[in-house]
C-alpha positions as CSV (number, residue, x, y, z in Angstrom):
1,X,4.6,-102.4,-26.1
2,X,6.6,-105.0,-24.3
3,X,9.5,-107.3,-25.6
4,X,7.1,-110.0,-26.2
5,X,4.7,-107.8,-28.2
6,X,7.5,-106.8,-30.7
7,X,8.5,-110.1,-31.7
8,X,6.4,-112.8,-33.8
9,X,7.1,-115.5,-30.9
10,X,9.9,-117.0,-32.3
11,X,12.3,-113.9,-31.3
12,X,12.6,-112.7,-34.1
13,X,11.3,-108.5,-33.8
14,X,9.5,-106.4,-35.8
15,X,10.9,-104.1,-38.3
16,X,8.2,-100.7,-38.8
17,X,8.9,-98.7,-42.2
18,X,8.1,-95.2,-40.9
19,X,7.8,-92.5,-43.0
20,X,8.6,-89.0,-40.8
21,X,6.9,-86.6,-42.8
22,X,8.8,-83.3,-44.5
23,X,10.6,-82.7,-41.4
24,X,9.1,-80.4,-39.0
25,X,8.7,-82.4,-35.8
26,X,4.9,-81.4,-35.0
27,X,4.0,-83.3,-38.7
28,X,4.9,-86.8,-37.1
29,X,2.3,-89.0,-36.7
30,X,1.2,-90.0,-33.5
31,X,1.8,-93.5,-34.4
32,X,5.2,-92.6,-35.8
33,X,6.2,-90.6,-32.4
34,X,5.4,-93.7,-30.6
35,X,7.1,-96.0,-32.5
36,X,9.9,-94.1,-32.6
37,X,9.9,-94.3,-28.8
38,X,9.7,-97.9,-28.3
39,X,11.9,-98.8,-30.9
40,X,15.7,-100.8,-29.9
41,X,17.2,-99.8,-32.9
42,X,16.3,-96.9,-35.6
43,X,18.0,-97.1,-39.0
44,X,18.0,-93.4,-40.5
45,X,19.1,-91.1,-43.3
46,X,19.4,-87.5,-43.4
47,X,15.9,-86.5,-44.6
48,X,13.6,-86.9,-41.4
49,X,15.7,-83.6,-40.6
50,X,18.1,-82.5,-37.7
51,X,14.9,-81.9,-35.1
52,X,13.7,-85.3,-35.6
53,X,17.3,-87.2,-35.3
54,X,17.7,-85.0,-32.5
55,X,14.7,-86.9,-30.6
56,X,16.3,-90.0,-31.0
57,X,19.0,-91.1,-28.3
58,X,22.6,-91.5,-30.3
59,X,22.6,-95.1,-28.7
60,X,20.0,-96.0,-30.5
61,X,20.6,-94.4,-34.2
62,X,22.4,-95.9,-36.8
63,X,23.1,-93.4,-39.7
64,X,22.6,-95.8,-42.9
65,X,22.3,-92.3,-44.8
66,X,25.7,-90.8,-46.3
67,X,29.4,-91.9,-45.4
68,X,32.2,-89.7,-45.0
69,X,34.0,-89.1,-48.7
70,X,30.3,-88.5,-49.7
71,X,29.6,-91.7,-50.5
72,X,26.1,-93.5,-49.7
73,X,25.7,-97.0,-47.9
74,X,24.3,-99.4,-50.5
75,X,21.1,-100.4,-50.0
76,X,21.7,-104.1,-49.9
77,X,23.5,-103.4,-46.5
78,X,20.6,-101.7,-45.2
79,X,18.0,-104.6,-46.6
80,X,20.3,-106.9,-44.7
81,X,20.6,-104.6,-41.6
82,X,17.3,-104.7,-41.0
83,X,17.0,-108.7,-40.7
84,X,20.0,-108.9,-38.9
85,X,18.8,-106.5,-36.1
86,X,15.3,-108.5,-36.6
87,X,16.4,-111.7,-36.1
88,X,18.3,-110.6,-32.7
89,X,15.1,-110.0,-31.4
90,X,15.3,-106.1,-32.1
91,X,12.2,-103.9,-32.6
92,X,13.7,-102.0,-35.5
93,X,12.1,-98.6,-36.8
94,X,13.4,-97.5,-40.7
95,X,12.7,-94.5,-40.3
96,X,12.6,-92.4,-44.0
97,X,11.8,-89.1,-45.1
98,X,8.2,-88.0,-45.9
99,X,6.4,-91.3,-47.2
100,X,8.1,-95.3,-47.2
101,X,6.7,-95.7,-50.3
102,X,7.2,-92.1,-52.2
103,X,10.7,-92.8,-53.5
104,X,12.0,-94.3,-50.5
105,X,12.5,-97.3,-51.5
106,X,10.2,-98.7,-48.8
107,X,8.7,-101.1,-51.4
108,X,12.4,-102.7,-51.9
109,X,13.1,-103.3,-48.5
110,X,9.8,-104.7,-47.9
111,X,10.2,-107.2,-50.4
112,X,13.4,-108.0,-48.7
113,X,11.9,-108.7,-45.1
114,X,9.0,-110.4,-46.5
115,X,11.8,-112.9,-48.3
116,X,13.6,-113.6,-45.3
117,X,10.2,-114.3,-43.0
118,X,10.8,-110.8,-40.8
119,X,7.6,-109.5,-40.0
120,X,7.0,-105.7,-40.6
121,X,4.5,-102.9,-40.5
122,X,4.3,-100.2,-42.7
123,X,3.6,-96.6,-41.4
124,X,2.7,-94.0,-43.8
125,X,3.8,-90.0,-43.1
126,X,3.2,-87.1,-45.0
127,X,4.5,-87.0,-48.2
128,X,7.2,-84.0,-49.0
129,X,5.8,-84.1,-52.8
130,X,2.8,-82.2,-51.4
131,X,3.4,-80.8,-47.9
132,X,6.5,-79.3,-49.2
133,X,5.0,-77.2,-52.0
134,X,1.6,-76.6,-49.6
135,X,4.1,-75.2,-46.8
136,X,5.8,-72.9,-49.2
137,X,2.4,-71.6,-50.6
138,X,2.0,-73.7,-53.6
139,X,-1.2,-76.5,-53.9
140,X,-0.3,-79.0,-56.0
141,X,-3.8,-79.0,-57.6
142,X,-6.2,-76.0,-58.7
143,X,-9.6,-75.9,-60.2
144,X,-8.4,-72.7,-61.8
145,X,-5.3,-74.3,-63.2
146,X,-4.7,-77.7,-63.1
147,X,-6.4,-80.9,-62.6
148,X,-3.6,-83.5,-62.3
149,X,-0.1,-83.8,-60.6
150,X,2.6,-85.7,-61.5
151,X,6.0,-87.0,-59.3
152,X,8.6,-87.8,-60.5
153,X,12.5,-88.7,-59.0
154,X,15.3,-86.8,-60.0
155,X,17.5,-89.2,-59.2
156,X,17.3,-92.4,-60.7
157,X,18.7,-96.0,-59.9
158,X,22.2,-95.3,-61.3
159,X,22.2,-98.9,-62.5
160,X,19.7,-98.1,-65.0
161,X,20.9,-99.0,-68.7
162,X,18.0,-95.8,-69.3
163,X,16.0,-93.6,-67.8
164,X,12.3,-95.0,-67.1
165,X,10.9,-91.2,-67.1
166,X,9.3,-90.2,-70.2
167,X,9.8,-86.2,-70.0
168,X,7.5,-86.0,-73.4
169,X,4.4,-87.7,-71.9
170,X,4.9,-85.3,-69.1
171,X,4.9,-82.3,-71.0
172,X,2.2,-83.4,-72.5
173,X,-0.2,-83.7,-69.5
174,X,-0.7,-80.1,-68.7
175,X,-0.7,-81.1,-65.4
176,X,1.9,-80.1,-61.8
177,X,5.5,-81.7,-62.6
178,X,7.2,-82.5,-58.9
179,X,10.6,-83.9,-58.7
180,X,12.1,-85.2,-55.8
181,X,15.6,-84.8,-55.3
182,X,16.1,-83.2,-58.7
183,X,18.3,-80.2,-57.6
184,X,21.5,-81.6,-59.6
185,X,19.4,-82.3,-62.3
186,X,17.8,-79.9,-62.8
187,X,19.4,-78.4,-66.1
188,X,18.7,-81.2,-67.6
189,X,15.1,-82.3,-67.0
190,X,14.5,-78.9,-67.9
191,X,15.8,-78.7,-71.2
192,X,14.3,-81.9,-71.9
193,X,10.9,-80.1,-71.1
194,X,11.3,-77.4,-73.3
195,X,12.3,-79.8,-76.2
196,X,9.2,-82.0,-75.5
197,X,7.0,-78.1,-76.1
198,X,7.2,-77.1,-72.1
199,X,6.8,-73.4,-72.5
200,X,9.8,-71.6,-71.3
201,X,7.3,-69.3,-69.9
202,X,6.0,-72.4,-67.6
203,X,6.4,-71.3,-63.4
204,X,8.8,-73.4,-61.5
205,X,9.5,-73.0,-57.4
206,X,12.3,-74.7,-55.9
207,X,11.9,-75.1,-52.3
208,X,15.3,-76.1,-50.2
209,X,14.4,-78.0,-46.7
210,X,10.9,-77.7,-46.9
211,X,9.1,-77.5,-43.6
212,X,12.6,-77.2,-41.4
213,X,13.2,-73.8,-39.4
214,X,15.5,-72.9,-42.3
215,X,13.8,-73.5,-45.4
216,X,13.9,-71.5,-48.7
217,X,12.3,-71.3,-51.9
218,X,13.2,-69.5,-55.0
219,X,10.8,-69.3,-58.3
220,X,11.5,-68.5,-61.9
221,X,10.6,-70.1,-64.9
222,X,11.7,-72.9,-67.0
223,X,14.3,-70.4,-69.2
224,X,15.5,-69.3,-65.7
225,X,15.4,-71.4,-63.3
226,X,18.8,-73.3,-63.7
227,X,20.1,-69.6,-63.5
228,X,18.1,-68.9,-60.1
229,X,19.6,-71.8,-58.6
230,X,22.8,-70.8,-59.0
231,X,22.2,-67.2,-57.5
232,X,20.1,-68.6,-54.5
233,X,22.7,-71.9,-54.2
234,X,19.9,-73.8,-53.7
235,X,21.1,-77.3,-52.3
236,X,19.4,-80.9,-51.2
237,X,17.1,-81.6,-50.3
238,X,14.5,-79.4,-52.3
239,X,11.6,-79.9,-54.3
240,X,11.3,-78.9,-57.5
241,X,7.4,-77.7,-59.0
242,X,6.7,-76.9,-62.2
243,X,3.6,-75.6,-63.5
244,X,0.9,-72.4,-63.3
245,X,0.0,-73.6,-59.7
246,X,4.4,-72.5,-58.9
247,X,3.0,-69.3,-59.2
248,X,0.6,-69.3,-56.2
249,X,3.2,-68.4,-54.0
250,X,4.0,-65.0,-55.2
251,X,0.1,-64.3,-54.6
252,X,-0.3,-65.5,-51.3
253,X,3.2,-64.9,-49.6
254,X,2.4,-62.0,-47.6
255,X,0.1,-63.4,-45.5
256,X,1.8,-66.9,-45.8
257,X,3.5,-67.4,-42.1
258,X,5.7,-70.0,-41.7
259,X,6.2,-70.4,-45.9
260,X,10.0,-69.9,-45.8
261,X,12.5,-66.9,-47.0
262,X,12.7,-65.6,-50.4
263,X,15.7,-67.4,-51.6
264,X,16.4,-64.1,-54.1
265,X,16.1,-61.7,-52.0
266,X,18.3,-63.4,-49.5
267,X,21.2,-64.0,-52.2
268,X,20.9,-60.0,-53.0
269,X,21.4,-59.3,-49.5
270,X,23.8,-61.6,-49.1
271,X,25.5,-59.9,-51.8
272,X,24.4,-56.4,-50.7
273,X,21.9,-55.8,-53.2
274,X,23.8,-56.9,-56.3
275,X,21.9,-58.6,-58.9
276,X,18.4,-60.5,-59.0
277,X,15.4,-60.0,-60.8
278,X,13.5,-58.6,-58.1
């Protein structure tokens, strides 16, 4: 692609909302690889994942992820971020985690391009609400258990006045719960499962960096999972999957390769045996 080809002949460039997949490099798209490539400028969180970032020359990258002191750049900076770089004639990549539009607020800074006349593409990736359960052993969907899946954020807009998720309706599908950066959370969309009749019984998996070279998952149920957490100090990014289907893993793991360690059995090494329910 040439200078000319990135820009809508007025100079202003192209923005491309990328979505990079989980985060093993080999689950790129082709397109996204390319674009990636070409790019002048790529605007980046965490979540594409150390090997990805790692692809992209530090001249180029511009971390609009987390700040030192833990705080987060506001997403108004990154909406205007991207025009700015646009309007100098840049062909920008955003490049997000899994999917643009799977809680990645592709849809928001879409809307904000499309206001201020910047043309953009959007390229989809694989979404980390199903190739992070699939890589850990877990389908989504059964035809021996379940019929439907459900995703759902763990973190919400902190703006909100109230949350928009309606744990009740939910429980009530019957159907696979996954929650995206729910680890924090996580005692508390629980408990309001169990209150909504969730049986405490229910499977849930967490799985921590799915798809990287270090990823982990750790199952329980929906009594003990909080509690498993803890023990495995699971940490973001990690999907959380509740239903029968969480239970797959434990039947397939053995000839699973490349499905991540036990998170458990890890901590009880780690701990020299101590503990665990295993």
């Amino acid at each position: 692609m040439t200078a000319d080809d990135a820009t809508d002949g007025n100079g202003v460039g192209t923005v491309h909302l990328v979505g990079s997949g989980p985060g093993d490099p080999e689950l790129l798209t082709m397109k996204a690889a390319r674009l990636i490539d070409e790019a002048d400028v790529v605007l980046h969180d965490k979540l594409p994942g150390p090997e990805i970032l790692g692809m992209i020359p530090a001249e180029k990258r511009e971390d609009v992820g987390k700040r030192a002191g833990g705080e987060w750049t506001p997403q108004e900076y990154t909406n205007n971020r991207l025009v700015e770089l646009a309007r100098e004639g840049n062909d920008v990549v955003r490049l997000k985690g899994g999917d643009p539009f799977v809680f990645g607020r592709g849809g928001e800074e879409m809307e904000h391009l499309a206001d201020n006349g910047i043309p953009f593409e959007v390229v989809p990736g694989i979404t980390s609400a199903v190739a992070g359960p699939g890589s850990a052993g877990i389908p989504v969907t059964h035809r021996d258990h379940v019929s439907s899946v459900s995703f759902v954020t763990g973190h919400e807009d902190p703006t909100k006045d109230e949350s928009a998720v309606d744990w009740d309706a939910l429980a009530a599908t019957g159907g696979t719960l996954v929650v995206l950066m729910g680890v924090g959370k996580l005692p508390l969309y629980t408990a309001e499962l169990r209150e909504a009749g969730l049986d405490g019984d229910t499977p849930v998996a967490l799985i921590e960096r799915a798809t990287w070279p270090d990823m982990r998952v750790a199952t329980g149920t929906l009594d003990t999972i909080v509690d498993v957490r803890d023990e495995a100090d699971i940490e973001p990014p990690a999907i959380t999957v509740i239903g029968e289907v969480a239970a797959t893993r434990d039947r397939v793991k053995r000839f699973l390769q490349g499905g991540g360690a036990d998170a458990i059995s890890e901590a009880d090494a780690t701990a020299g045996g101590a503990g665990g329910d295993e």
